[in-house]
C-alpha positions, 0 to 999 in steps of 0.5 A: 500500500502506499502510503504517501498517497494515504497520508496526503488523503489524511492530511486532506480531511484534517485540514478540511474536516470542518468544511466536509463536516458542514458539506456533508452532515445534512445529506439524507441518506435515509433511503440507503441506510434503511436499504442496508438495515433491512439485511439485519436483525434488531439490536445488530452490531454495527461497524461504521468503517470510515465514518467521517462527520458521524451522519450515518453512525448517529443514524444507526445509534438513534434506531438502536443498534449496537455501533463502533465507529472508526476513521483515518483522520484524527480530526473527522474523528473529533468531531464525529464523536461530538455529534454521536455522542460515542468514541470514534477510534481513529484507526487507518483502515489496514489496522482493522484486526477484529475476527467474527465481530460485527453483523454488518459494516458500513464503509459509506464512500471510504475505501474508495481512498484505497489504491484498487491494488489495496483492496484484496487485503481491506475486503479480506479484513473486512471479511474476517471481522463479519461475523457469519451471515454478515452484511458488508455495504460498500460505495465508491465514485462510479467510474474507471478512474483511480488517482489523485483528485483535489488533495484526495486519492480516489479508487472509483468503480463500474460494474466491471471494476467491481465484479473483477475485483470480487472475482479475486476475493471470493469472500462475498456473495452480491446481494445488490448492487445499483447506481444513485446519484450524490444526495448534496443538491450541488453534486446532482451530476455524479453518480455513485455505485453501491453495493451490499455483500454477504459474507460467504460461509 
């Protein structure tokens, strides 16, 4: 993994957390959440992987599920814990090292800061922390694109892009995957690809 291209995505959201903050907190993200809670039980346990501002971790801990919430950047996570009212664990996302922990993740527009050659070895963290039957929810910028934009590093994905890369990690099994647009009124025009997973057994 390299990890200067990690590093300058870190310092990006550091230095910008409050204007990603107030950019993204509002977006009503209701219609996708609800999509990936209904593979769930009541009460499941819950893995925020990557949660910036802390919109989607507070969505969750109000409808009484149990939440971990975890971000790279130190400062998204400062203010992530002020708004949900929990500890949110600053950790890059290689350090993930649960085994059989959590009845689903939700990894909401984060792994696409990680190099597609990276993300055999996230999924397969991912996988390991899901307990049996777990859920994983994953959304990247839809495309082929993968570099460095705007201070950040982007991995986007296509239909294709993603189906080869579960090809190589054969961990999952594809419950959905569809397109939506950006839920920000300023962002109408981009498209995003989503995906939800079951752990294979």
């Amino acid at each position: 993994m390299n990890m200067s291209n990690i590093d300058a995505t870190i310092q990006y959201y550091n230095q910008n957390a409050k204007d990603f903050y107030t950019d993204t907190v509002s977006g009503d993200m209701s219609t996708l959440l609800d999509r990936f809670l209904s593979y769930l039980e009541e009460n499941a346990y819950i893995l925020d992987f990557g949660c910036g501002s802390g919109r989607d971790t507070k969505y969750f801990l109000e409808k009484g599920y149990l939440l971990d919430a975890v971000d790279g950047s130190a400062e998204m996570c400062r203010i992530a814990s002020g708004l949900t009212g929990i500890e949110v664990r600053h950790m890059y996302f290689h350090e993930l090292e649960e085994k059989d922990k959590y009845d689903g993740i939700w990894a909401c527009a984060s792994i696409l800061h990680v190099p597609y050659e990276s993300m055999v070895a996230i999924l397969q963290k991912l996988y390991e922390a899901l307990k049996d039957d777990g859920v994983l929810y994953l959304s990247f910028k839809y495309g082929d694109f993968e570099g460095m934009r705007n201070g950040r590093w982007f991995t986007n994905m296509n239909e294709d892009r993603i189906n080869r890369l579960l090809c190589d990690v054969p961990l999952f099994v594809v419950m959905e995957m569809w397109t939506t647009q950006d839920v920000r009124p300023d962002r109408k025009d981009e498209k995003w690809l989503n995906c939800i997973l079951k752990k294979r057994k």
